[in-house]
C-alpha positions as CSV (number, residue, x, y, z in Angstrom):
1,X,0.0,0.0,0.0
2,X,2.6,2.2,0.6
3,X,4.4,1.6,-2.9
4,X,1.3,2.4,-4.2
5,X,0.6,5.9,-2.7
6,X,4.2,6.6,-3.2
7,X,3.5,6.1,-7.4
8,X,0.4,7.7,-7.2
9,X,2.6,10.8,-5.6
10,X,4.8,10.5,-7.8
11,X,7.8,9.8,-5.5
12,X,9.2,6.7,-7.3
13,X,10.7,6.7,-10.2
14,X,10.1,4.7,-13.5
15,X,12.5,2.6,-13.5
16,X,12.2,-0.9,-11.8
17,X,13.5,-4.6,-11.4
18,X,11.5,-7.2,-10.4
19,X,13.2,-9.0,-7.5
20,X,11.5,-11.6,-5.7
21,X,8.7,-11.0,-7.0
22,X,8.2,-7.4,-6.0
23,X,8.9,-4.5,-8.1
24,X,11.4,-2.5,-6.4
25,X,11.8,1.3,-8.0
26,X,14.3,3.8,-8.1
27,X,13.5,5.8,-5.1
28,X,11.9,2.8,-3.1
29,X,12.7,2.1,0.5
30,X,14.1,-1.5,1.1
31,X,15.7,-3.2,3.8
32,X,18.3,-6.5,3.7
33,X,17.7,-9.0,5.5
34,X,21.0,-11.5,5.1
35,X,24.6,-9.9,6.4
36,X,27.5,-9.9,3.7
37,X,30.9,-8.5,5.0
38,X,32.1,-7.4,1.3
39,X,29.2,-4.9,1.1
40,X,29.5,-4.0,4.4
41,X,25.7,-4.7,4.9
42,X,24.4,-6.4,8.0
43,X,20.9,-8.0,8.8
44,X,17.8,-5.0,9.0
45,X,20.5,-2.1,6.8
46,X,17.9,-0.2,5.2
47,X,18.5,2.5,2.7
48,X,16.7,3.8,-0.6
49,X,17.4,3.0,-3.8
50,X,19.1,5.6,-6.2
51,X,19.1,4.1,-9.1
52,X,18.9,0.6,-11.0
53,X,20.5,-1.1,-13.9
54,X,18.5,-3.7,-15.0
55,X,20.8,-5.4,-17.6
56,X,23.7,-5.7,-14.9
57,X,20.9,-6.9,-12.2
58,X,22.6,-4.4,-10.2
59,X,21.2,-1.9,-7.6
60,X,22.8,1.0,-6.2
61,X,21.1,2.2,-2.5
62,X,22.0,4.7,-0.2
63,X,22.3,3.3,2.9
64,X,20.3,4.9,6.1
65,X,23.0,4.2,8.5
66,X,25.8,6.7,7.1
67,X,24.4,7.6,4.3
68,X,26.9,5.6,2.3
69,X,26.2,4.5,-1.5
70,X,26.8,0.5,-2.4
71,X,25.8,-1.1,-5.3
72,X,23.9,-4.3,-5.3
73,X,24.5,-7.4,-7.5
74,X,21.2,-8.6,-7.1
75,X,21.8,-12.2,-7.9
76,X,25.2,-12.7,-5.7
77,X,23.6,-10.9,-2.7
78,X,20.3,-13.2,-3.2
79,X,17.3,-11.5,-4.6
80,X,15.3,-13.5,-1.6
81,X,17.6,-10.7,0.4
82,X,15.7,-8.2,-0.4
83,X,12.6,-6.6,0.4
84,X,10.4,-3.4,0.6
85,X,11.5,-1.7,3.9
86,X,8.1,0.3,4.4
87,X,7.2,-1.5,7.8
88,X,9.6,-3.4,10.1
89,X,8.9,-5.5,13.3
90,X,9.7,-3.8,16.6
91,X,12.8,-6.5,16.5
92,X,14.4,-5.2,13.6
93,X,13.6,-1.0,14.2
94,X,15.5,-1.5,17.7
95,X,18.3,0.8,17.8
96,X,17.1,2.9,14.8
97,X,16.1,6.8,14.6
98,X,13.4,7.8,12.4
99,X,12.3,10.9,12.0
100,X,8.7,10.2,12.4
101,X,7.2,6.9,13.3
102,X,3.9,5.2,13.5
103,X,3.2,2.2,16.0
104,X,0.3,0.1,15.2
105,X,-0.9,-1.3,19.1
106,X,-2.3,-4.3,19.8
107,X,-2.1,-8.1,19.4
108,X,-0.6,-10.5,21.5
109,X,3.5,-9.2,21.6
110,X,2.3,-6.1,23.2
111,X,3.6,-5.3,26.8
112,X,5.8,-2.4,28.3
113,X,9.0,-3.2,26.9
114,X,7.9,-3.8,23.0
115,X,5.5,-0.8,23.3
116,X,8.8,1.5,25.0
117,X,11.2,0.3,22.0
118,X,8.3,1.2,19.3
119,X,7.5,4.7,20.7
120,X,10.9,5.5,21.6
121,X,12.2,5.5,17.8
122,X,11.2,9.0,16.5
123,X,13.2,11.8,16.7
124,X,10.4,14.1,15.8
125,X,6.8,12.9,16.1
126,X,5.4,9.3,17.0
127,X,1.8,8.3,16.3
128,X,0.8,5.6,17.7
129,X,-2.4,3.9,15.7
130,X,-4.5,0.6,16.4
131,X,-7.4,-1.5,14.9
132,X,-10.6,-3.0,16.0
133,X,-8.9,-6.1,16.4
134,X,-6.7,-4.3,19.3
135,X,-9.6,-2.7,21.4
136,X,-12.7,-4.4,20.9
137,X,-15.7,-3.3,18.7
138,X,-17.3,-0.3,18.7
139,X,-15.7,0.9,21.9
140,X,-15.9,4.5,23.2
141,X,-12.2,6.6,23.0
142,X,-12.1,6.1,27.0
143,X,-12.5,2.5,26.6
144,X,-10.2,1.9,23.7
145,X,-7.2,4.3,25.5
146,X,-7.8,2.1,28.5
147,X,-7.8,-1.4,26.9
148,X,-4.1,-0.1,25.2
149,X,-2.6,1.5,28.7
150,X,-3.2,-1.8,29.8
151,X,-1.7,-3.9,27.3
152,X,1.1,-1.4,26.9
153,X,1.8,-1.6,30.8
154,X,1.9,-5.2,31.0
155,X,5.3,-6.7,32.7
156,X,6.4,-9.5,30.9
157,X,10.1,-9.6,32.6
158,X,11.7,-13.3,32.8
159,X,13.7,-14.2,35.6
160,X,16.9,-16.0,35.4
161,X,18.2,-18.6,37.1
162,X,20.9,-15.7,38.5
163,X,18.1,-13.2,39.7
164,X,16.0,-16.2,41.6
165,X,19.9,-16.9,43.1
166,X,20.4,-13.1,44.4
167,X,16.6,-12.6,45.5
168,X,17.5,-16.2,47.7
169,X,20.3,-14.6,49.7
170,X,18.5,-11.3,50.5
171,X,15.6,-11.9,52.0
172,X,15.8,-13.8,55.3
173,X,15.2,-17.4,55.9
174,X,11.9,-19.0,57.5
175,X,12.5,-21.7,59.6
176,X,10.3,-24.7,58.8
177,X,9.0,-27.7,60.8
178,X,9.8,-30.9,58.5
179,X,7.2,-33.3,58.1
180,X,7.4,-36.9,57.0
181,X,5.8,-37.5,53.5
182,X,3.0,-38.9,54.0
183,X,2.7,-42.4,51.4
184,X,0.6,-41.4,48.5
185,X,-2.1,-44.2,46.8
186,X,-1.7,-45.2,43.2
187,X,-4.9,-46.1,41.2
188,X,-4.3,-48.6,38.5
189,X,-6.4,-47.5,35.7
């Protein structure tokens, strides 16, 4: 959808490659999902693309991080590499800057931590949006703001073997009374 407003706009240029099966235009935003150490691109780069040469199979993209040009053999890099980088997981957009960001709420990986990393990437403004499917249907603003505080508040911290360790040592022991164990019954079935 967002390739599609972007040509309607006329923000992408007319030259393309099919890769993958997508259409990937000059001016499109794309991210790389596989490492390689000659290109000096590592898992989630993104970067748009400034221009292609579709006889070569070759891409060149100017990379976010930098702002550093490399061109793209498609076919060594792996054309399965390479993919529209209009949306991104809150995984892979961990440790990036945008310069506006929105955060669709909701669903099951939603809890204080995920929802921090998500809002947190903007350096200008954030919107954060959500779908029925997030706060019920038909639900009044009040309702729908409270149903996402909650979600978004949720602590999902795990505790290591380490923390349970250190907890262990500081609080105080409680003396217990041992009792025998008392000889449980077995059924057959």
């Amino acid at each position: 959808m967002c390739q599609e407003e972007r040509l309607r706009a006329g923000e992408l240029g007319e030259r393309k490659m099919r890769i993958a099966g997508e259409k990937i235009h000059e001016g499109e935003r794309i991210v790389f999902t596989k490492k390689d150490r000659a290109l000096g691109l590592e898992n989630g780069f993104m970067g748009e693309v400034v221009s292609i040469d579709e006889a070569a199979r070759n891409l060149t993209v100017r990379l976010d991080k930098g702002g550093r040009e490399v061109a793209i053999p498609v076919e060594k890099y792996g054309a399965e590499h390479i993919r529209l980088g209009y949306c991104g997981t809150v995984h892979k957009s961990q440790g990036s800057t945008r310069e506006t960001v929105h955060v669709l709420l909701g669903g099951h990986m939603m809890d204080k931590h995920l929802s921090y990393v998500a809002a947190s990437r903007s350096r200008g403004a954030t919107h954060l949006v959500c779908d029925s499917s997030g706060v019920g249907k038909d639900p009044t603003l009040r309702d729908a703001v409270g149903t996402l505080a909650r979600a978004m508040s949720k602590d999902r911290t795990k505790d290591l073997a380490t923390d349970l360790l250190d907890r262990s040592r500081s609080e105080p022991v409680i003396q217990t009374q041992e009792r025998p164990l008392q000889q449980e019954r077995s059924y057959g079935i």
